[in-house]
N, CA, C and O atoms as a GROMACS GRO file, in nm:
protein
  224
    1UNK      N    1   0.086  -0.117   0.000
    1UNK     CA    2   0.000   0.000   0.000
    1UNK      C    3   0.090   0.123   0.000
    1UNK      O    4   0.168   0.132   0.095
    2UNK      N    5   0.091   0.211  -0.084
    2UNK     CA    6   0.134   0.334  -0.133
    2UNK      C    7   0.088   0.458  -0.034
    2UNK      O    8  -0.011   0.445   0.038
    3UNK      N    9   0.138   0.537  -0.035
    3UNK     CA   10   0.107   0.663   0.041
    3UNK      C   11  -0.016   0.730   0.011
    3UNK      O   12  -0.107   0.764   0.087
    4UNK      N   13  -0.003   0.742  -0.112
    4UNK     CA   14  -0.154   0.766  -0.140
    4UNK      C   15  -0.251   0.695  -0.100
    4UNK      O   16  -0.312   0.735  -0.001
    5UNK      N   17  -0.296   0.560  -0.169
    5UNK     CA   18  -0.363   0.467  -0.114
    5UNK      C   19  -0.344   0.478   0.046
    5UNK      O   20  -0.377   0.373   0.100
    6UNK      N   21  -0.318   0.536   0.098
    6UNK     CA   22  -0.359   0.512   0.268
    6UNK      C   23  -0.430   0.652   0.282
    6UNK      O   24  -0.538   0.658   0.341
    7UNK      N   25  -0.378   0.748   0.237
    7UNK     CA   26  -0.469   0.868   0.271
    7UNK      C   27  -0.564   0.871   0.203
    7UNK      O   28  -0.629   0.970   0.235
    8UNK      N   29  -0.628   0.796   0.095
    8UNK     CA   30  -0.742   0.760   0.034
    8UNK      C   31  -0.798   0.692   0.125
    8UNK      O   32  -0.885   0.758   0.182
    9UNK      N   33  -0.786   0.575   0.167
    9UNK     CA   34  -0.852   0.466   0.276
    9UNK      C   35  -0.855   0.543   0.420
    9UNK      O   36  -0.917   0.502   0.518
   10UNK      N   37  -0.778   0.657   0.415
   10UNK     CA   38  -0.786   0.705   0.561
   10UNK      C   39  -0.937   0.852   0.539
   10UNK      O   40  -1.022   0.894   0.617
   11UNK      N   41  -0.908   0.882   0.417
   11UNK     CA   42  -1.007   1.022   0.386
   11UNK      C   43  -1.184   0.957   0.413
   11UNK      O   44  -1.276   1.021   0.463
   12UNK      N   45  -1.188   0.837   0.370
   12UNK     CA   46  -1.282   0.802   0.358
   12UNK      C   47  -1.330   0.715   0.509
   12UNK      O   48  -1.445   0.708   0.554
   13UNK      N   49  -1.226   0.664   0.557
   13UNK     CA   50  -1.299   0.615   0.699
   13UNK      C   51  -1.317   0.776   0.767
   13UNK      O   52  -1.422   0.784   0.830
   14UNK      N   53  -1.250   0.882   0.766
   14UNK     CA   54  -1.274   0.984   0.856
   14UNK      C   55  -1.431   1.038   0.797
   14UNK      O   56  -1.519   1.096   0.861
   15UNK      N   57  -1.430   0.995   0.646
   15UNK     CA   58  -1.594   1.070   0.596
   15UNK      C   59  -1.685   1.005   0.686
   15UNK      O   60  -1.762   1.070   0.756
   16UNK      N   61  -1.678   0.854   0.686
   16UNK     CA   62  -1.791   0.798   0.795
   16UNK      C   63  -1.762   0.798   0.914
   16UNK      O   64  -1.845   0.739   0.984
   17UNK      N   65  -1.664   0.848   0.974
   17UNK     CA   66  -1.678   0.862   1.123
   17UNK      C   67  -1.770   0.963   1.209
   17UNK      O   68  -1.774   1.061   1.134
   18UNK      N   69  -1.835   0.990   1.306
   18UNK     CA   70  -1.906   1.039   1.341
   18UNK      C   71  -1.926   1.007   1.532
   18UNK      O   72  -1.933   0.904   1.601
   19UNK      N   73  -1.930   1.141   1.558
   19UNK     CA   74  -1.919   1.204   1.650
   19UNK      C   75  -1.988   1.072   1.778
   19UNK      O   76  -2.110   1.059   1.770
   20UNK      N   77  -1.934   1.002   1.861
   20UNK     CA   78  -2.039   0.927   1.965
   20UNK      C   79  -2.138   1.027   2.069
   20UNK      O   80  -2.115   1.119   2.147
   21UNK      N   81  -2.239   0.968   2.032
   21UNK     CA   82  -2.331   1.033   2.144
   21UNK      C   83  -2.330   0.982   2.267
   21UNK      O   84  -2.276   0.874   2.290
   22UNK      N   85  -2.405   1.072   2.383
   22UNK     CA   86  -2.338   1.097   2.539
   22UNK      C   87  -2.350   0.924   2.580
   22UNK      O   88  -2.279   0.871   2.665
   23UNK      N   89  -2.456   0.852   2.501
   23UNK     CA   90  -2.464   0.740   2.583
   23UNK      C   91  -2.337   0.649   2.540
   23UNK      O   92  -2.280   0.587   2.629
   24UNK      N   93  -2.291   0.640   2.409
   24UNK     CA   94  -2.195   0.571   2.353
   24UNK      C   95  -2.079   0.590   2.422
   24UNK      O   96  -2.018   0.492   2.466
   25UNK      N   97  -2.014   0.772   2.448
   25UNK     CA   98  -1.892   0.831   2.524
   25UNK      C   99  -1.904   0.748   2.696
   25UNK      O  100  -1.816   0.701   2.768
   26UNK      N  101  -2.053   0.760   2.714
   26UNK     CA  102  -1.999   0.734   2.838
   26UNK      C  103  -1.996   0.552   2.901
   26UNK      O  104  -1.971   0.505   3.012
   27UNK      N  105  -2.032   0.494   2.780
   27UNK     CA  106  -2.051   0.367   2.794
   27UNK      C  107  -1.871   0.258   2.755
   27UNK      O  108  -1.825   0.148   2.785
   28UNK      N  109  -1.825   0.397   2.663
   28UNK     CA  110  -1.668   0.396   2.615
   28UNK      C  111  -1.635   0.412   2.756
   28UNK      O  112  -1.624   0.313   2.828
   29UNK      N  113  -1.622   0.512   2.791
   29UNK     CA  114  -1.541   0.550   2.974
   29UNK      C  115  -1.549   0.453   3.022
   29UNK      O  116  -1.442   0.394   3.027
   30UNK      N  117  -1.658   0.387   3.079
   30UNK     CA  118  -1.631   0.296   3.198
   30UNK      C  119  -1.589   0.203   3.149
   30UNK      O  120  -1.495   0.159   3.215
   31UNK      N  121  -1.617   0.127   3.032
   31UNK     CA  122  -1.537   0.003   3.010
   31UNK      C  123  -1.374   0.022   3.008
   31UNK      O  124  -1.297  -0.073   3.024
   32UNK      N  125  -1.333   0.160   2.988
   32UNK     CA  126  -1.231   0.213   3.001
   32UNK      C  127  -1.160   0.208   3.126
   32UNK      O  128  -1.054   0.152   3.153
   33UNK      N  129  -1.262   0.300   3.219
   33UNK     CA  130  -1.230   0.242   3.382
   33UNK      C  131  -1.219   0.132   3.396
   33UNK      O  132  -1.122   0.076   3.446
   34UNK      N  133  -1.302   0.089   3.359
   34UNK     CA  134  -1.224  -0.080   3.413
   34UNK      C  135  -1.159  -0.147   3.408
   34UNK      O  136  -1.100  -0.207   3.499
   35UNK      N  137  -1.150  -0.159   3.268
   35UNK     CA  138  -0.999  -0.214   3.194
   35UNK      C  139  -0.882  -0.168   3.303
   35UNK      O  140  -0.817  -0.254   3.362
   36UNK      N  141  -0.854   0.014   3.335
   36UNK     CA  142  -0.724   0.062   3.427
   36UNK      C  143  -0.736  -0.023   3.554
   36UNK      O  144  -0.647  -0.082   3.615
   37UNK      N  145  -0.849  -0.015   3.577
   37UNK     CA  146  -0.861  -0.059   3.747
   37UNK      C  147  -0.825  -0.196   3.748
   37UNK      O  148  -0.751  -0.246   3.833
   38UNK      N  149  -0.869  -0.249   3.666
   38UNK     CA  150  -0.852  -0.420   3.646
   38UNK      C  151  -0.706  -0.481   3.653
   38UNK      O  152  -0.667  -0.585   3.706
   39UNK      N  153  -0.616  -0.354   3.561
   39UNK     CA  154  -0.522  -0.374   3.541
   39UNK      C  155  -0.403  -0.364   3.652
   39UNK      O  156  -0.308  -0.438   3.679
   40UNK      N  157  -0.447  -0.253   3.699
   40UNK     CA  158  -0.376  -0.190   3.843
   40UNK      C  159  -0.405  -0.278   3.985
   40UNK      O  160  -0.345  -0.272   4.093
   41UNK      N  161  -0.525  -0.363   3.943
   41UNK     CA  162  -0.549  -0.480   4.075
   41UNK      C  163  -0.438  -0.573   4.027
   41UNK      O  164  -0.350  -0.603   4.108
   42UNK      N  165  -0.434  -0.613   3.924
   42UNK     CA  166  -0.382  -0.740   3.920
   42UNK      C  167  -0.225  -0.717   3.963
   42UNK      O  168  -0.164  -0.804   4.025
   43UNK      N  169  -0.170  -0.604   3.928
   43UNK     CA  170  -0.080  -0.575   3.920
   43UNK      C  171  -0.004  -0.537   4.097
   43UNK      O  172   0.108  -0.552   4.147
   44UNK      N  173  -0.116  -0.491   4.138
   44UNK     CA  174  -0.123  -0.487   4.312
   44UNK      C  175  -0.083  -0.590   4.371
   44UNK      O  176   0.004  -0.596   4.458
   45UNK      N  177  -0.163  -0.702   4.312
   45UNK     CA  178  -0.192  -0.816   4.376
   45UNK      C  179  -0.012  -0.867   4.372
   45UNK      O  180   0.052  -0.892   4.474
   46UNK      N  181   0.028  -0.871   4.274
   46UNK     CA  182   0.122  -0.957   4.173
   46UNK      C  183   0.238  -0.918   4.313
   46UNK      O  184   0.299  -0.997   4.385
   47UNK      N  185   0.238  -0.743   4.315
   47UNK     CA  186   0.382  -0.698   4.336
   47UNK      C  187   0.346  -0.702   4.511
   47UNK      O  188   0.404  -0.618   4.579
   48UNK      N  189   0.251  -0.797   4.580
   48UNK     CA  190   0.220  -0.749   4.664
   48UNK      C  191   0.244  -0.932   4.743
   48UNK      O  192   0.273  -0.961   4.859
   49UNK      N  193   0.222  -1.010   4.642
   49UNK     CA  194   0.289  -1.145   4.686
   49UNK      C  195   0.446  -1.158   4.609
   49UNK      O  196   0.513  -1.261   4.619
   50UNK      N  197   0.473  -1.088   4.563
   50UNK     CA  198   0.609  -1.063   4.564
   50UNK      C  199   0.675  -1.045   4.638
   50UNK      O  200   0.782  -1.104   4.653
   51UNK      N  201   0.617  -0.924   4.735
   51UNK     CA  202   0.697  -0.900   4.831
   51UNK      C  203   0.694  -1.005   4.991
   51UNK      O  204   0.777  -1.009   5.082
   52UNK      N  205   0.575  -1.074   4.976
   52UNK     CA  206   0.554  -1.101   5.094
   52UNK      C  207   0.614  -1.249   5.073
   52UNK      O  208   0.613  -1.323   5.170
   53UNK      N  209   0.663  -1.291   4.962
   53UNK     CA  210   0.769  -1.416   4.943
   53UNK      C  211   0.882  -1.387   4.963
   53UNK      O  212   0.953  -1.466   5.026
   54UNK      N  213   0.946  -1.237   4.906
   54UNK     CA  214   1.113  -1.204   4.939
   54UNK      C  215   1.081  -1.177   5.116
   54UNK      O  216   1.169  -1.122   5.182
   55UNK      N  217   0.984  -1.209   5.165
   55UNK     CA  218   0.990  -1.143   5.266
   55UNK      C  219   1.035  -0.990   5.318
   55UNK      O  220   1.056  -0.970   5.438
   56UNK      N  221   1.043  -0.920   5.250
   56UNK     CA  222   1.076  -0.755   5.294
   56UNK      C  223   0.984  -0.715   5.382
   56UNK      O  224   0.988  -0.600   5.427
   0.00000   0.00000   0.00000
């Protein structure tokens, strides 16, 4: 794919893109939140029996 050919394929997905409405934005966010939070537990968890095996 050529340079052109991408800003062709790119001109035209931006023609149909369109603005999310409040219920879509905010239905995006939280799955958003969660995903971080989800991520930051596990990650808690992880570095948190880490430590309590090195014993520190």
């Amino acid at each position: 794919m050529g340079l052109k050919e991408f800003f062709k394929s790119a001109w035209v997905t931006f023609k149909l893109a369109r603005k999310p409405n409040r219920k879509e934005f905010l239905l995006a966010l939280r799955i958003t939140l969660i995903g971080v939070a989800a991520i930051g537990a596990i990650t808690f968890i992880i570095r948190f029996v880490a430590i309590a095996i090195q014993g520190a």
